[in-house]
N, C-alpha and C positions, 0 to 999 in steps of 0.2 A: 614427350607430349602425349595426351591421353585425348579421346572424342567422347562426349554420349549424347543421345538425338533422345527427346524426351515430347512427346504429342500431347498437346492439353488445348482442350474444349477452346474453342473462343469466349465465351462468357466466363472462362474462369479464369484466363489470362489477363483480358485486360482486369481484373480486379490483381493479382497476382503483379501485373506488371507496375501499376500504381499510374501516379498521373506523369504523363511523358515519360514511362518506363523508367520513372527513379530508382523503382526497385531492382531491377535489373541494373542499373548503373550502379550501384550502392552493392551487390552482389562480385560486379566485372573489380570496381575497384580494391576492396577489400579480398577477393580471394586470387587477385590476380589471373584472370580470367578471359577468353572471348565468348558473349554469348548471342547467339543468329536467331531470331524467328525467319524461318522460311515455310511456308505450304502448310500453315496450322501445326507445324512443329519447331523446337529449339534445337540447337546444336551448339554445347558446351567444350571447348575445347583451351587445355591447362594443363598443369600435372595433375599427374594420375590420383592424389591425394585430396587436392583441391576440387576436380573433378566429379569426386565420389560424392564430398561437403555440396555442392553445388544442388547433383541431384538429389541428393536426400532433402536440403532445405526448399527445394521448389515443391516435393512428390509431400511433404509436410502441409505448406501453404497450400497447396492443389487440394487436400481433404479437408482442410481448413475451410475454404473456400465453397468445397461442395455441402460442409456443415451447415452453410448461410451467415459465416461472418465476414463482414468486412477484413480485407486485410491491410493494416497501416503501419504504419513507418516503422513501431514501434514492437508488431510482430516480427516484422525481420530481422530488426536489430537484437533481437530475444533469440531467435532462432538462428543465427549467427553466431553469438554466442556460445549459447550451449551446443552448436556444432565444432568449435573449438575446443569443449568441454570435450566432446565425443558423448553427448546425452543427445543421443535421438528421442525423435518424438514426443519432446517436451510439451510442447506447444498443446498436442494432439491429448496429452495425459491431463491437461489441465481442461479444456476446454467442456469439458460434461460439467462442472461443478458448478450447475448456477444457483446462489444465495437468491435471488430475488429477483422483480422485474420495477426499474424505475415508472417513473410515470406515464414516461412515455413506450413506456416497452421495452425499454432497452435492459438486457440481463446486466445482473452484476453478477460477477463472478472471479477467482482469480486468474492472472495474465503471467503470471511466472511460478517458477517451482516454490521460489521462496514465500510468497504468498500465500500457495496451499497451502504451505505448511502451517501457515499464520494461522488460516482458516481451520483448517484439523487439528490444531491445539485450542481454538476457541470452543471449538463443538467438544473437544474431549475432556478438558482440564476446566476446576471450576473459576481459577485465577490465571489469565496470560499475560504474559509481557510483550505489547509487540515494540522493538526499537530499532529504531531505523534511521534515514536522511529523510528528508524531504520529499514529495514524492511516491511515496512506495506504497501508498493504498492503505497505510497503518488506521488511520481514523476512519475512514471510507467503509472499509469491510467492517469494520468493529460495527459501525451503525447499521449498514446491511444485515448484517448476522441478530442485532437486535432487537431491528424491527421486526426479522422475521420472524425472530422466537417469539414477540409480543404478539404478531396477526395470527402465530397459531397458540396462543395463549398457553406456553410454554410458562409465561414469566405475566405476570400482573400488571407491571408497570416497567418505564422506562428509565433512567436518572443517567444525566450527561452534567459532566463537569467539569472543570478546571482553572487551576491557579489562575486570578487575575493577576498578572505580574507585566509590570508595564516593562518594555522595548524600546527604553530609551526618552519615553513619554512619561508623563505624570498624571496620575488620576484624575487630581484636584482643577489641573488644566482644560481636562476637558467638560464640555457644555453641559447642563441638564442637573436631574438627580442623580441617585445612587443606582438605580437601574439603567438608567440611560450611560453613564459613565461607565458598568461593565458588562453590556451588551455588545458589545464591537469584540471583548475578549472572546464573546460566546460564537460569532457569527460564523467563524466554519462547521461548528454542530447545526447550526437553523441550517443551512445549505444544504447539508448534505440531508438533512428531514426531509427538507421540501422535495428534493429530487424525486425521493425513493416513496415518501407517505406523500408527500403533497399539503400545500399549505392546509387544506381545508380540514382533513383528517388530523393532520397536528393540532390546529389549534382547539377541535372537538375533544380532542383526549388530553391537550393540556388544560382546560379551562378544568374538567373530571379530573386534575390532579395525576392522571397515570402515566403524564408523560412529563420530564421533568429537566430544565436547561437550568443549570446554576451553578455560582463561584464556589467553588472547593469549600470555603471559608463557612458556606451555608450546612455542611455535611457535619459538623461537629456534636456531639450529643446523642445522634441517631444513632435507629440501628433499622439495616434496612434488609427486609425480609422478598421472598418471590419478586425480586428483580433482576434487570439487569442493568446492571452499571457499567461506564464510561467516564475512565478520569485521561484525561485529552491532557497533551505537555508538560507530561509528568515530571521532567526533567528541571522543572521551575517547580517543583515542590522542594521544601527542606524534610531532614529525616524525620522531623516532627508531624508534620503536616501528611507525609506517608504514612505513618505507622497510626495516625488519624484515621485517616481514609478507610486504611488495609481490617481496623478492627470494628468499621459498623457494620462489616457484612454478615448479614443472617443467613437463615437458612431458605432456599430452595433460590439463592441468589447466581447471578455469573459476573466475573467481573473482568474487563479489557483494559488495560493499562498500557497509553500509548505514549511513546517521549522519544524526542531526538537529540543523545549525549552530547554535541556537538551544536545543539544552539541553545544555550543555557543563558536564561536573562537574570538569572539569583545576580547579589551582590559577588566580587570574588573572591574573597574571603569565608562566602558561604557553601558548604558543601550539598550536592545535591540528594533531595532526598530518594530519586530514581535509583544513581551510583549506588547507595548504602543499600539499598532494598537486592540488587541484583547479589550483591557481597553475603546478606544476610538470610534472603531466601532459598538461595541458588540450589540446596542441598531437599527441598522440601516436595513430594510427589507430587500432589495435585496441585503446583504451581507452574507452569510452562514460559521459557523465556526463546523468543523467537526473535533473530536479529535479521534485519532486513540491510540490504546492503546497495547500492549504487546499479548493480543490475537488476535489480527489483524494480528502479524507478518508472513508473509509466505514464508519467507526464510528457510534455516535449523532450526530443532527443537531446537539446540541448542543456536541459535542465540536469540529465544524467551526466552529462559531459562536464557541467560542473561539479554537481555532487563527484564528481571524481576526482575532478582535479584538486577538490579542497582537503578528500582524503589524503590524495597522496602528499600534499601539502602539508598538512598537519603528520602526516607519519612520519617525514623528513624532520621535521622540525622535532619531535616526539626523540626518535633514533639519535638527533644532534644533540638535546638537550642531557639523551642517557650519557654520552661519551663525556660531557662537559663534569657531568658528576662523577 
């Protein structure tokens, strides 16, 4: 058995401890652990390995902390993590890199390594792939990153897109006209505008034409110059509809290409035009493919918990189906 006594501020504990010290229960359980606050200090006592993990992940959250962020549930479970990894200071390497400030103040920035890296392949490379589950900040930072290049007139204008491909619904069923029928497709790009630009300035530079929400289907014929573009659920595109897309881009363009392999609404029969793009690009410089994976996710913990379990699901079944052939 191993001890270490570690002193931290009152104002930085209780943010550290969480609410009724979950985080600390979520620390005890997971690393097998006892942990004491006594007299304005902790006292960790485990093996000596676990021990080490413990204080390094609080002496993490503790500069965290004194940074001025918040720390929730979902830092921990990050930093836990990668303390398993043996990647100290993850947490700490990311947290300088803020894209932007929402509306109401709030930075965006990324919250895992994988993410940077999403993010340092956006700013470096003129085409990225981000692919990933659910979750993982894939469309979110692409639009952060875009608006910001458009407020510091990096790019001219903005263009968001993606397949309308129905989930099980049908077009013709739903109410209205032809815009009102595939606006509901579009409404995670309006949300996450509004967040970060704010309705008011949206709808000023969309009426100006510079800012632009529409079905893939719209993009055919163009060719589109000093932008930046956003083809959202790529993975419901066909190889046709990619190689559409991939060849209106002009010059002083960037463009983010977001799709999760794993929730595909094409027919089955039909192959995806994401799969063939990864197969066909894969070899080409200034194209960047950045997989995002189940510890990237930074929604509820439990949303990660499934994204897991569905990986390892589908990989069992993947490994059974190799044997059977």
């Amino acid at each position: 058995m191993s001890e270490a006594i570690l002193e931290i501020e009152p104002k930085h504990a209780k943010n550290i401890w969480g609410p009724f010290d979950c985080h600390l229960k979520k620390l005890e359980k997971t690393f097998l652990v006892s942990i004491v606050e006594r007299d304005g200090a902790i006292k960790i006592n485990g093996s000596l390995e676990n021990v080490n993990r413990i204080e390094k992940i609080l002496l993490e959250l503790l500069e965290l902390s004194k940074r001025g962020n918040e720390i929730t549930e979902q830092n921990v479970n990050y930093a836990m993590d990668m303390a398993f990894e043996e990647k100290n200071n993850a947490l700490l390497d990311i947290d300088g890199d803020i894209i932007c400030h929402t509306m109401n103040g709030k930075p965006v920035k990324p919250k895992t390594l994988g993410q940077k890296a999403y993010v340092d392949a956006i700013r470096n490379k003129m085409i990225t792939f981000g692919i990933g589950p659910a979750g993982t900040g894939k469309t979110y930072l692409a639009m952060a990153m875009a608006i910001t290049a458009f407020k510091n007139e990096e790019v001219g204008r903005i263009i968001l897109t993606r397949p309308a491909i129905e989930a099980g619904e049908k077009l013709g069923f739903l109410p209205g006209d032809l815009q009102s029928k595939i606006d509901p497709y579009l409404r995670p790009l309006y949300d996450a505008l509004y967040q970060i630009m704010g309705a008011d300035s949206y709808l000023k530079n969309a009426e100006k034409g510079l800012i632009e929400v529409a079905p893939l289907a719209y993009m055919r014929g163009r060719t589109l110059d000093n932008a930046y573009i956003i083809l959202d659920e790529a993975q419901n595109t066909t190889p046709a509809q990619m190689k559409m897309f991939l060849t209106r881009i002009g010059f002083g363009s960037k463009v983010v290409i977001t799709g999760d392999r794993t929730q595909k609404d094409l027919p089955k029969d039909q192959v995806s035009g994401l799969d063939t793009a990864i197969k066909v690009l894969s070899k080409i410089d200034d194209i960047a493919f950045c997989t995002l994976t189940s510890q990237d996710v930074v929604r509820h913990p439990l949303v990660q918990k499934i994204v897991k379990a569905y990986e390892d699901y589908e990989s069992k079944l993947n490994s059974r189906n190799s044997k059977k052939k």
